[in-house]
C-alpha positions as CSV (number, residue, x, y, z in Angstrom):
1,X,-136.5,-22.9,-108.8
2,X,-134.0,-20.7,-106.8
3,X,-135.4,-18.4,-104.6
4,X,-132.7,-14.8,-103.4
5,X,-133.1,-14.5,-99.6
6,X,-132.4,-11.2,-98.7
7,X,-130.6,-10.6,-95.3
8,X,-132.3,-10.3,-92.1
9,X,-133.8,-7.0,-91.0
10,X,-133.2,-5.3,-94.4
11,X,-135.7,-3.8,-96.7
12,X,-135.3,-4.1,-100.1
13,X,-136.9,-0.5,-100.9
14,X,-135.6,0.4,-104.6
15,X,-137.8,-2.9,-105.1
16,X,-140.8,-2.3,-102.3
17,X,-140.2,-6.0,-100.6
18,X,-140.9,-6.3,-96.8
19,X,-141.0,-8.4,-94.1
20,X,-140.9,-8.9,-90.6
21,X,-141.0,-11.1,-87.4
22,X,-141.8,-14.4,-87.2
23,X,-141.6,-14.9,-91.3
24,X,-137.8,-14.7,-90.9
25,X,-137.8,-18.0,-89.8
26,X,-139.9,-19.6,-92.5
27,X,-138.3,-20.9,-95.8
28,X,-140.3,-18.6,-98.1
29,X,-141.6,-15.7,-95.6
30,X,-144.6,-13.7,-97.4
31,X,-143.0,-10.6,-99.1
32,X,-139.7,-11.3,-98.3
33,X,-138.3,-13.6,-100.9
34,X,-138.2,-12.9,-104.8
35,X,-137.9,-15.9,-106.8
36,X,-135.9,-15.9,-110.1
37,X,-138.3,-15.9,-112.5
38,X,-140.3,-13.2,-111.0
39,X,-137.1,-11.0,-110.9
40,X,-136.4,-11.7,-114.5
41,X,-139.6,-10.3,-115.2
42,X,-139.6,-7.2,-113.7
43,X,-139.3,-4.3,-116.5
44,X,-136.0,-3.1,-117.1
45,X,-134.5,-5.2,-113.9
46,X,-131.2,-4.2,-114.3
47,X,-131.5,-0.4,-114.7
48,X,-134.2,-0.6,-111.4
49,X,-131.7,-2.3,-109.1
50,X,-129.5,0.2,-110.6
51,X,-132.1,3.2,-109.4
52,X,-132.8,1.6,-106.4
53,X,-129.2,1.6,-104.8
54,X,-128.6,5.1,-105.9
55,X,-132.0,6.2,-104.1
56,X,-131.1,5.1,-101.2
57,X,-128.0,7.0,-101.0
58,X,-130.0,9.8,-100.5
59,X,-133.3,8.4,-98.8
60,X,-135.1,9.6,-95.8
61,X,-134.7,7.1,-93.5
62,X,-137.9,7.5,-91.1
63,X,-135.8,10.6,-88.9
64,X,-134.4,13.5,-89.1
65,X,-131.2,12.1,-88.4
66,X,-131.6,9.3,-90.8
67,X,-131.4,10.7,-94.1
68,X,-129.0,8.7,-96.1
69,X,-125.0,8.4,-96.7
70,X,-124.5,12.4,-95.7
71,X,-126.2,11.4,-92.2
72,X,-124.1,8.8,-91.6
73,X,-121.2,10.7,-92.7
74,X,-122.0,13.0,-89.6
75,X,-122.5,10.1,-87.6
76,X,-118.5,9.9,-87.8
77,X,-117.7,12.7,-87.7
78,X,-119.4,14.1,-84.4
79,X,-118.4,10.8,-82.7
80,X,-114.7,11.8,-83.7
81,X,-115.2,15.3,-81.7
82,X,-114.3,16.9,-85.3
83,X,-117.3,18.0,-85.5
84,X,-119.0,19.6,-82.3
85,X,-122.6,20.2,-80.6
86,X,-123.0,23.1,-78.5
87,X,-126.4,23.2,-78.0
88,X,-129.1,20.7,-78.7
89,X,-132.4,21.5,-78.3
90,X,-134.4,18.8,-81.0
91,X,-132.0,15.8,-79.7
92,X,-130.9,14.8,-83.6
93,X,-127.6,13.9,-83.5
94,X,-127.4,14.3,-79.8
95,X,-126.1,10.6,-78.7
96,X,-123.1,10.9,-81.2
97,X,-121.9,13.9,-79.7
98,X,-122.1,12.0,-76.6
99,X,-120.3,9.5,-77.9
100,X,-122.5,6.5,-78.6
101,X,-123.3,4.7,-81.5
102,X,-127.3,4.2,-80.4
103,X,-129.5,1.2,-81.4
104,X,-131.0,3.3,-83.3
105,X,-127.7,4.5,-85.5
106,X,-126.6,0.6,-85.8
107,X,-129.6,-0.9,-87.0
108,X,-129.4,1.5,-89.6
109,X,-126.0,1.4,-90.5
110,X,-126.4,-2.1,-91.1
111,X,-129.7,-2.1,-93.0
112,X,-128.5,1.0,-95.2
113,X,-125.5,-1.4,-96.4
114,X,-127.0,-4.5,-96.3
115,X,-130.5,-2.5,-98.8
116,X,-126.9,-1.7,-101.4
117,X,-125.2,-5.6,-100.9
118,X,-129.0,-6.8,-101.5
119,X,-130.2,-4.7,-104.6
120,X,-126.5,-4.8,-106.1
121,X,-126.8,-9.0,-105.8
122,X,-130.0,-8.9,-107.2
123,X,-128.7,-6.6,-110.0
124,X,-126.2,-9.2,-110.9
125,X,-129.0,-11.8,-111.6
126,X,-129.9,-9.7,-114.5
127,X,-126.5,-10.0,-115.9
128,X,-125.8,-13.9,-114.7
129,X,-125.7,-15.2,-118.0
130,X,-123.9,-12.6,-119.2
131,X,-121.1,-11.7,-117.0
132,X,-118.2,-14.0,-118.4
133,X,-119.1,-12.5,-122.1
134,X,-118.8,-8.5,-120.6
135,X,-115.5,-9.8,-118.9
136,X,-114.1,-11.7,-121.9
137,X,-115.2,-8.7,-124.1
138,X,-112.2,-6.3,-122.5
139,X,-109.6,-8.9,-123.0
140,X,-110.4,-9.9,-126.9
141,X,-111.2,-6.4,-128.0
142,X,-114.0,-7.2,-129.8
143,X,-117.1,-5.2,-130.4
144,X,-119.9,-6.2,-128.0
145,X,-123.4,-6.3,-129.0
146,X,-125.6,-3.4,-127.9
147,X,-127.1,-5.0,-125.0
148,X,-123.6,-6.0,-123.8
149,X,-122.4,-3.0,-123.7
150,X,-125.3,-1.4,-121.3
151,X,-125.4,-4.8,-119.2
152,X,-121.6,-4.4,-118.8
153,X,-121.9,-0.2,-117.6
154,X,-124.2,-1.4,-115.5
155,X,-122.2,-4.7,-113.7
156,X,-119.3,-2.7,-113.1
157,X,-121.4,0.0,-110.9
158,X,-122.9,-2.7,-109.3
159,X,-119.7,-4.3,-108.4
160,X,-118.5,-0.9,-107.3
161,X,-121.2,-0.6,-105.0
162,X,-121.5,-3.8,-103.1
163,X,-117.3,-3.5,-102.9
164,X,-117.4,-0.1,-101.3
165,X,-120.5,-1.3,-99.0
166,X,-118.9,-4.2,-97.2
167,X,-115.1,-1.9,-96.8
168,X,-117.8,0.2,-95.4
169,X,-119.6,-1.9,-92.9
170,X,-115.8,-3.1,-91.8
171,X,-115.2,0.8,-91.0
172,X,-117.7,0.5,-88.6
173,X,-118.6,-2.5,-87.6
174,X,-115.1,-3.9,-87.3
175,X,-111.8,-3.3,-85.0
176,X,-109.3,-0.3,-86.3
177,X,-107.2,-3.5,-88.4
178,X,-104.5,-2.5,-85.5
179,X,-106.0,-3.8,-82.7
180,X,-108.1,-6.8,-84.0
181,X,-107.5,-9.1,-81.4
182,X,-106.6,-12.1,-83.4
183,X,-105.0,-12.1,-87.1
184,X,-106.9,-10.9,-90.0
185,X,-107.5,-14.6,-91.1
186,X,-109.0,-15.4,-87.7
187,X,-110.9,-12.1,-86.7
188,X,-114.1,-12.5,-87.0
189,X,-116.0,-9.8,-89.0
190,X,-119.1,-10.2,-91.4
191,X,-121.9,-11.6,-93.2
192,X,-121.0,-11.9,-96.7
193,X,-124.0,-12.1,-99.8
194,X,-123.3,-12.2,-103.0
195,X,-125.0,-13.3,-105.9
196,X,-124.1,-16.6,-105.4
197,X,-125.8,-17.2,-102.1
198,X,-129.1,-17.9,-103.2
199,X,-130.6,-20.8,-101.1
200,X,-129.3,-19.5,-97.4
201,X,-131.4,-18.2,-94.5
202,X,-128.1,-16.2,-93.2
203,X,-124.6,-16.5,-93.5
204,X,-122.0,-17.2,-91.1
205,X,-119.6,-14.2,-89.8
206,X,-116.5,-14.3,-92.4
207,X,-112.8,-13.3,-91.5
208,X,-111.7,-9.4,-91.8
209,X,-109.4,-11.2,-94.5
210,X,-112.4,-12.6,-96.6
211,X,-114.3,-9.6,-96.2
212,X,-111.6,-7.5,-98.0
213,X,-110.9,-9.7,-100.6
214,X,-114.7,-9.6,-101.4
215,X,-113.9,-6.0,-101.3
216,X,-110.6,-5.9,-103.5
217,X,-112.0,-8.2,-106.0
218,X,-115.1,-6.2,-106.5
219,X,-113.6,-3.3,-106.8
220,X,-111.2,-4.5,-108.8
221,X,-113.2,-6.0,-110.8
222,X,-115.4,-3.0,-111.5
223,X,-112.4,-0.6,-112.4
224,X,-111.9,-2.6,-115.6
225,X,-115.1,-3.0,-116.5
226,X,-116.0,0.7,-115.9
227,X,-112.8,1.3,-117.5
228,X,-114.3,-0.4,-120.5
229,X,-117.9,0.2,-121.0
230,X,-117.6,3.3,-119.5
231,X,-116.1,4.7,-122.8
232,X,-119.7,3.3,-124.3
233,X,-122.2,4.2,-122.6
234,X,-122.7,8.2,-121.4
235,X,-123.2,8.8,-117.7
236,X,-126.3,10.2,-116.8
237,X,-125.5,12.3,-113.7
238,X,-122.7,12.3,-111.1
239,X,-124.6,9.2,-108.9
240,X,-123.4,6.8,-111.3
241,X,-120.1,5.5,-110.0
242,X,-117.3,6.2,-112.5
243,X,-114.1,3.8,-112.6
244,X,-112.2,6.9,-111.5
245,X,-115.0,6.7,-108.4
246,X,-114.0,3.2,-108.0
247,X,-110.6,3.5,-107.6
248,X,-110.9,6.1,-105.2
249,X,-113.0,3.6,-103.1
250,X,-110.7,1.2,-103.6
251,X,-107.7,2.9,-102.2
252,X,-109.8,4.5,-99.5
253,X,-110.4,0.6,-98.5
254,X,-107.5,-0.6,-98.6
255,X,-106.2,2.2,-97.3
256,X,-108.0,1.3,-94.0
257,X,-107.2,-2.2,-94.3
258,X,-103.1,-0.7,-93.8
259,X,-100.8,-3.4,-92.7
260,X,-97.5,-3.1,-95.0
261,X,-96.3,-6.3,-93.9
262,X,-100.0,-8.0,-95.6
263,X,-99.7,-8.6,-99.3
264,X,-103.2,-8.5,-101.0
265,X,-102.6,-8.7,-104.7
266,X,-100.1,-9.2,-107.3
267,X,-97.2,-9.0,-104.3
268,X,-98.2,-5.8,-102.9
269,X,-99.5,-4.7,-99.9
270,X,-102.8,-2.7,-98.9
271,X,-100.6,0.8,-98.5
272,X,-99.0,0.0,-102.3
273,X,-102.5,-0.7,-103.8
274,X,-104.1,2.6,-102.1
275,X,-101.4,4.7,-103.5
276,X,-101.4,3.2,-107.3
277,X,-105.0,3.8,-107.3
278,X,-105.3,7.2,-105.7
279,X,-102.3,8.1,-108.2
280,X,-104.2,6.9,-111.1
281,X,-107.3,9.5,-110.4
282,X,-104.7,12.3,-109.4
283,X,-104.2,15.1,-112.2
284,X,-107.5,14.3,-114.2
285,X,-109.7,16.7,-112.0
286,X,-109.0,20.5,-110.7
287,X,-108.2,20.7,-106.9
288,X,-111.0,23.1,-105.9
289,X,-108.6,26.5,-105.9
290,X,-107.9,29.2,-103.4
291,X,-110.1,31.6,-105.3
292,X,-112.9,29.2,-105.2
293,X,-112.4,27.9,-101.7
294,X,-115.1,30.9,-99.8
295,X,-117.5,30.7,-102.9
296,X,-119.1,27.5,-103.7
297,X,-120.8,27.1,-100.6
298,X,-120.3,22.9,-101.5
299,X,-123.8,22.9,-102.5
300,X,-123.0,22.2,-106.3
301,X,-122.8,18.8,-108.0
302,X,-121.7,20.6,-111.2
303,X,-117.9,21.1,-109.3
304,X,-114.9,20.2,-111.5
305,X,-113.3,18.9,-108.3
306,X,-116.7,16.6,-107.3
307,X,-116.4,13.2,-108.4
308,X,-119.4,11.3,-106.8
309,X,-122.3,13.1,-105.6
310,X,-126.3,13.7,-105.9
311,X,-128.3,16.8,-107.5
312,X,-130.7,17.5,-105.3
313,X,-134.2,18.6,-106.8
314,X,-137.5,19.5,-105.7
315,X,-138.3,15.7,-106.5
316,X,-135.5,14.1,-104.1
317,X,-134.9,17.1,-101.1
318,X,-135.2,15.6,-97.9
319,X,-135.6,18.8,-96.8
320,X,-135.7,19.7,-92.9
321,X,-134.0,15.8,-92.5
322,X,-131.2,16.8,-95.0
323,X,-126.8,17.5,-94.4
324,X,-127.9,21.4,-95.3
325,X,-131.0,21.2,-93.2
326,X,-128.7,19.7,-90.0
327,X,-125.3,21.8,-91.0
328,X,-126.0,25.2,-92.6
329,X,-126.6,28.3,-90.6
330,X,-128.5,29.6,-93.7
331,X,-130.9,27.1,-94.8
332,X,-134.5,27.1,-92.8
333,X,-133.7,23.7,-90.3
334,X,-132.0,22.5,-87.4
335,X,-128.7,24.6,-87.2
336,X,-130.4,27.8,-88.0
337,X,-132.7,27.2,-85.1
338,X,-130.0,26.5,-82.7
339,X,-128.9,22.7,-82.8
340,X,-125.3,24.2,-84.4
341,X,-122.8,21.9,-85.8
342,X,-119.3,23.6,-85.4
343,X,-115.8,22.7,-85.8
344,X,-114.3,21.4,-82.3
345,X,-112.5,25.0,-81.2
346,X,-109.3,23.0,-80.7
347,X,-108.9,21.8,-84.1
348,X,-110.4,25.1,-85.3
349,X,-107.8,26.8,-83.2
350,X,-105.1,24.7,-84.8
351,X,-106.1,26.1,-88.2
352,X,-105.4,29.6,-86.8
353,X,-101.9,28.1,-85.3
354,X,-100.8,27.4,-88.5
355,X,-100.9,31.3,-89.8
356,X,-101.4,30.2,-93.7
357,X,-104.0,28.0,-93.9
358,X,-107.1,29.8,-96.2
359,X,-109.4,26.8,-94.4
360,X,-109.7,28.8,-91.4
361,X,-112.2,30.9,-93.5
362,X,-114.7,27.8,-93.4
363,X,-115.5,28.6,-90.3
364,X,-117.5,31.2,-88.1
365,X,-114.8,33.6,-85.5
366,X,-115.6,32.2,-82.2
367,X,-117.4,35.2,-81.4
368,X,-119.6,35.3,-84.6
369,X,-123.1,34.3,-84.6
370,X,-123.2,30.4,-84.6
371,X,-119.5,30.8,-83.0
372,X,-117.4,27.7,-85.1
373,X,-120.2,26.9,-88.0
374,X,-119.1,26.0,-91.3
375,X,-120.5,29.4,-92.4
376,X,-118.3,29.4,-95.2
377,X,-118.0,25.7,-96.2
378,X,-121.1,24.3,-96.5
379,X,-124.2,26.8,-97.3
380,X,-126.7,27.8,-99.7
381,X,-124.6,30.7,-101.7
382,X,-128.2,32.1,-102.6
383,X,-128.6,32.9,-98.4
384,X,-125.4,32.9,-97.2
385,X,-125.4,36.4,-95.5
386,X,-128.0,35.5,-93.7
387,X,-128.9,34.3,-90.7
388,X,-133.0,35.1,-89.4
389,X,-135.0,32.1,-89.9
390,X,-137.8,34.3,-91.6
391,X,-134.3,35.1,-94.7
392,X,-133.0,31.7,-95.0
393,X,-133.5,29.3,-97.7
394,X,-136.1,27.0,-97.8
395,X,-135.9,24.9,-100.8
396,X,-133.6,23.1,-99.7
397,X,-131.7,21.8,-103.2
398,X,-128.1,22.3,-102.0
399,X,-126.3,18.9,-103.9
400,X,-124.5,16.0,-101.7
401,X,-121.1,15.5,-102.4
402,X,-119.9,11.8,-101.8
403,X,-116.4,12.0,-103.0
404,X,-114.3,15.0,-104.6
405,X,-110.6,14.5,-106.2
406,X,-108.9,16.4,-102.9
407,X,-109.5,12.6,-101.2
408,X,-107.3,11.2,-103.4
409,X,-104.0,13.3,-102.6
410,X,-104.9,12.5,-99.1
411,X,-105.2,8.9,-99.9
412,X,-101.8,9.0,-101.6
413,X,-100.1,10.8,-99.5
414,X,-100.9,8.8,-95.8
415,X,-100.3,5.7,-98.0
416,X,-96.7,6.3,-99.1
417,X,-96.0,7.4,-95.7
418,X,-97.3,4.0,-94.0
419,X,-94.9,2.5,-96.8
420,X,-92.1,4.6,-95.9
421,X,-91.6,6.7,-99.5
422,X,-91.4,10.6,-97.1
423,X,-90.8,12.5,-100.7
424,X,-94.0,11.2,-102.3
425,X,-96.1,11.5,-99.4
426,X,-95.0,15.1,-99.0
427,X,-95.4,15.9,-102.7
428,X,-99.2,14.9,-102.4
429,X,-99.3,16.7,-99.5
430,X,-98.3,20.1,-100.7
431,X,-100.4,19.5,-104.4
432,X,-103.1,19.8,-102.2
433,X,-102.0,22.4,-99.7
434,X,-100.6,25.0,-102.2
435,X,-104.4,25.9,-103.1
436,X,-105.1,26.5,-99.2
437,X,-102.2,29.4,-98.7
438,X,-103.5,32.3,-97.4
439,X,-102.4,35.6,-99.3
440,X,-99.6,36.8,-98.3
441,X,-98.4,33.7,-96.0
442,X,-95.5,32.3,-98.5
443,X,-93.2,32.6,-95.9
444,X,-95.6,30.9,-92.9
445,X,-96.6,28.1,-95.4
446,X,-92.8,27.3,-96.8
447,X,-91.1,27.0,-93.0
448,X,-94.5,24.6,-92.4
449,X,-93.3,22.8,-95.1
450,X,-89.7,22.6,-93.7
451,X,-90.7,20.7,-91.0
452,X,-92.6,17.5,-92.9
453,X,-90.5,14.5,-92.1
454,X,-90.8,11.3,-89.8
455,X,-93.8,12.4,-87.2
456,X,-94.4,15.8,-88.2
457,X,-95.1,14.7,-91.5
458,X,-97.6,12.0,-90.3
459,X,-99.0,14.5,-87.9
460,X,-99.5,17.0,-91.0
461,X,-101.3,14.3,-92.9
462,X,-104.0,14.0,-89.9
463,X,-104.2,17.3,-89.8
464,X,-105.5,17.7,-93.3
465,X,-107.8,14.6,-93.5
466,X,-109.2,17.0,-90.5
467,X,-109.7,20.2,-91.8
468,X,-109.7,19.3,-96.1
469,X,-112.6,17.0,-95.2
470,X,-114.5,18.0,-92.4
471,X,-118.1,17.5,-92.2
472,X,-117.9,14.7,-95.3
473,X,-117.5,11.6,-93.4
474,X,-113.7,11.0,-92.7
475,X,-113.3,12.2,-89.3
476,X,-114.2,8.5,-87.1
477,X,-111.6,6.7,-89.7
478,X,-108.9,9.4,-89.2
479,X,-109.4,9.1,-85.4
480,X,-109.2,5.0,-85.9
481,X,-105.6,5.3,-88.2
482,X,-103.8,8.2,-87.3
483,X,-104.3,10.2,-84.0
484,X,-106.1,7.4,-81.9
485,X,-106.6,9.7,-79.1
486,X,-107.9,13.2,-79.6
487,X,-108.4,16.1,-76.8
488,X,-111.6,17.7,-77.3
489,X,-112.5,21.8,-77.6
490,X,-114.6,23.4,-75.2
491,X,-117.7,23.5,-77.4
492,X,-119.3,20.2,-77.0
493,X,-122.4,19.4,-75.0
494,X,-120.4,17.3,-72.3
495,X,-117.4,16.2,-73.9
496,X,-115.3,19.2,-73.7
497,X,-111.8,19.2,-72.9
498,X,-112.2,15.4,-72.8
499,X,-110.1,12.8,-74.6
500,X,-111.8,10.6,-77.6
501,X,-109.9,7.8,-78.0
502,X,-110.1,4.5,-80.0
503,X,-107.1,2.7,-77.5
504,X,-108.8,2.9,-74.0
505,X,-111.1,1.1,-72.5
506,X,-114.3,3.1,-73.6
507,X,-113.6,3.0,-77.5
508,X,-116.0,0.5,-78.0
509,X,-118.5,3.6,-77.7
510,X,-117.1,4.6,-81.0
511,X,-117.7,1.2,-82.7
512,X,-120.7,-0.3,-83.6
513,X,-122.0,-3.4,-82.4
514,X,-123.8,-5.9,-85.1
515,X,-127.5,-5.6,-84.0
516,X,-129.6,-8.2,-82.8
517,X,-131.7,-7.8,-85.5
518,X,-129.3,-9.6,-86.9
519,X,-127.8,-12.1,-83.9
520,X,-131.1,-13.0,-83.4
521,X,-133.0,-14.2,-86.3
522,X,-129.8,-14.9,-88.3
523,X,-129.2,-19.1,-87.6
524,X,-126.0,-19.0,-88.9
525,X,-124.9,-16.8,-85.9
526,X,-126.8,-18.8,-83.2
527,X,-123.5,-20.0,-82.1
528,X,-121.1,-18.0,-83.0
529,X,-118.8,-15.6,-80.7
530,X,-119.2,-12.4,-82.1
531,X,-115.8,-9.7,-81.9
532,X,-117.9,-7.6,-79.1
533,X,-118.7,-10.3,-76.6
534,X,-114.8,-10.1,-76.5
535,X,-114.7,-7.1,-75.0
């Protein structure tokens, strides 16, 4: 009988399994391994594992800084400098603005990803016998039976998933794939499960090349399938992952793998594959317009222009520990009472440079209450006038967004500069930056425009991964591709008017290390030289 060993320090809890301690060293530790048969019995497996991944996108995690993906998306983001602590008076969030990735932040990290890689392999099982049949069923055209076509909806989100967990574990766990020390088939990166690694008690540390082919051909992999049964079956809410959602991640990985010289599939290279796939998603959804851009509050799952994201009801709020609770001036939590999460005044400063650019209207006047705050980006529109803690909301239901369409010209765009095609990259550019023209600033936006070629242009690009997506998780991998050294505002806790960077000697503060959690009750990695001891 096979039994699925789950990875080391993780808790499996879309499926309540624990365990702990010493029991990681014994073949079958008490609560911590699942045998087959027991799996296939569970009630509706497949749709559970399912269930259980998308819970713990949104999950509080034990903290109020531990609250799912939109907590580690500010994780990034404040480690960047994009986004800024003034004050802190709770400590939530505190060591980031610092500039440390904490035990605290990488054990979780690594858990959160390695809970997704876990449930999406045990997933799989359900579909083991299966899976050649859903494949074969695209390519022949024929009708699949009933249960083929729900097994097959739900193997391609699975795929999706554990693709876009592992390109997400590289972002931070990994070298920027510019300054790996030895080649990509050398470096040193990851343990890699899948639902073939059954009878393991840990797996060795792949290459950063095997990781992303796990990576590309997941992803891959689940585009056609969604593709396909995704026309079948009808999506339940905007946490199932789409092929369209897919592809996105896909060229959002690959655009972080970069190297134009690397080919990765079919002859082309990561840059080629990013662009292709951000292209293919480009045109079906609304940018969010300029009329929208001060009214949505980004609270609202229902958006034309949001792709991936949660609906947050009385059921699932996190409440206090929650991106609203943390972020928005006008919900009843942490930024209201003080702990305010601001734009960095430089960057906000080089919004007002620009003299067009309607983003500046995201953000509180530095001499407005909560001087900086996303006032105007991220609230609750029900209480977005005010400010008193005894006004603000305190349902917290505002919905997470995950991914919206505006990624995908931003995608495009960086990747057909990196491959050298100016004109396309500036057309995706300015798709996106005609909905962010201030009335009456034609004249400021079009010589802006003028100037987009060779650095400018790849200076402009930065500048809108930035601003377009500030606060939603981009800011660290902007800061590892593009700028690589960043001079901070003067509203930080300690950092101000210093230099982030991801090229000097203190960058490893902006990576995480693989936790010994891991190092130590993992066999497989008893002996092996991890990428920080190199440091």
């Amino acid at each position: 009988m096979k039994k699925i060993q789950y990875l080391f320090a993780t808790i499996v809890l879309g499926l309540g399994l624990t365990s702990c301690g010493d029991s990681f060293l014994t073949q079958y530790p008490e609560g911590g391994v699942l045998l087959e048969d027991q799996f296939a019995k569970l009630p509706d497996n497949l749709k559970g594992s399912i269930l259980g991944i998308y819970s713990k996108l949104y999950e509080y995690g034990g903290a109020h800084d531990a609250f799912g993906l939109r907590s580690i998306d500010m994780y990034g983001d404040i480690q960047s400098g994009d986004m800024a602590m003034a004050s802190s008076s709770y400590g939530w969030f505190e060591m980031y603005e610092r500039g440390y990735f904490y035990s605290h932040a990488q054990g979780y990290l690594w858990s959160f990803y390695y809970d997704i890689i876990n449930l999406a392999n045990l997933g799989t099982l359900a579909v083991e016998q299966n899976s050649a049949e859903i494949l074969n069923t695209i390519t022949s055209g024929e009708d699949p039976l009933e249960t083929i076509k729900l097994q097959g909806y739900y193997y391609g989100q699975l795929l999706a998933i554990r693709g876009w967990a592992y390109a997400s574990l590289l972002n931070y766990y990994c070298d920027p794939m510019d300054a790996l020390d030895e080649p990509m088939d050398v470096e040193k990166a990851l343990p890699v499960y899948t639902e073939l690694d059954l009878d393991t008690l840990g797996a060795p540390l792949s290459t950063v090349s095997e990781v992303y082919e796990r990576v590309y051909e997941d992803l891959s992999t689940a585009i056609d399938v969604l593709d396909y049964y995704g026309a079948l079956n009808q999506r339940s809410s905007k946490l199932e992952v789409t092929a369209d959602v897919a592809r996105i991640m896909l060229a959002y990985a690959m655009l972080n793998h970069g190297h134009s010289e690397i080919t990765i599939a079919g002859g082309k290279n990561a840059y080629q594959i990013a662009q292709e796939q951000a292209e293919a998603v480009i045109g079906k959804y609304p940018i969010l317009s300029k009329e929208e851009l001060l009214t949505t509050g980004f609270s609202d799952v229902n958006a034309k222009n949001w792709l991936w994201g949660q609906d947050v009801t009385v059921e699932t709020t996190t409440a206090l520990a929650s991106f609203f609770g943390q972020v928005d001036i006008h919900s009843y939590s942490y930024a209201a009472a003080g702990d305010t999460k601001a734009i960095d005044s430089k960057l906000y400063d080089e919004i007002v440079a620009t003299g067009w650019d309607a983003r500046v209207g995201w953000f509180n006047k530095p001499g407005d209450t909560a001087p900086y705050a996303p006032g105007r980006k991220f609230y609750n529109p029900t209480t977005k006038d005010e400010t008193k803690l005894d006004k603000v909301d305190r349902n917290w239901l505002c919905d997470n967004v995950f991914m919206r369409v505006e990624v995908a010209y931003l995608i495009a765009a960086e990747a057909a500069y990196q491959n050298g095609d100016e004109a396309a990259a500036k057309s995706h550019l300015q798709a996106l930056c005609d909905e962010r023209v201030l009335d009456g600033k034609d004249a400021e936006y079009n010589a802006w425009l003028g100037t987009l070629s060779g650095d400018a242009l790849k200076k402009a690009i930065a500048y809108n991964w930035r601003v377009e997506m500030w606060g939603e998780g981009y800011g660290l991998q902007t800061l590892r591709r593009l700028t690589k050294t960043v001079t901070l505002g003067t509203n930080h806790l300690d950092r101000g008017e210093q230099n982030v960077s991801v090229e000097g000697a203190e960058y490893i503060r902006y990576q995480c290390e693989i936790p010994t959690t891991e190092t130590r009750y993992n066999p497989a990695l008893a002996t092996t030289v991890l990428t920080q001891d190199k440091k």
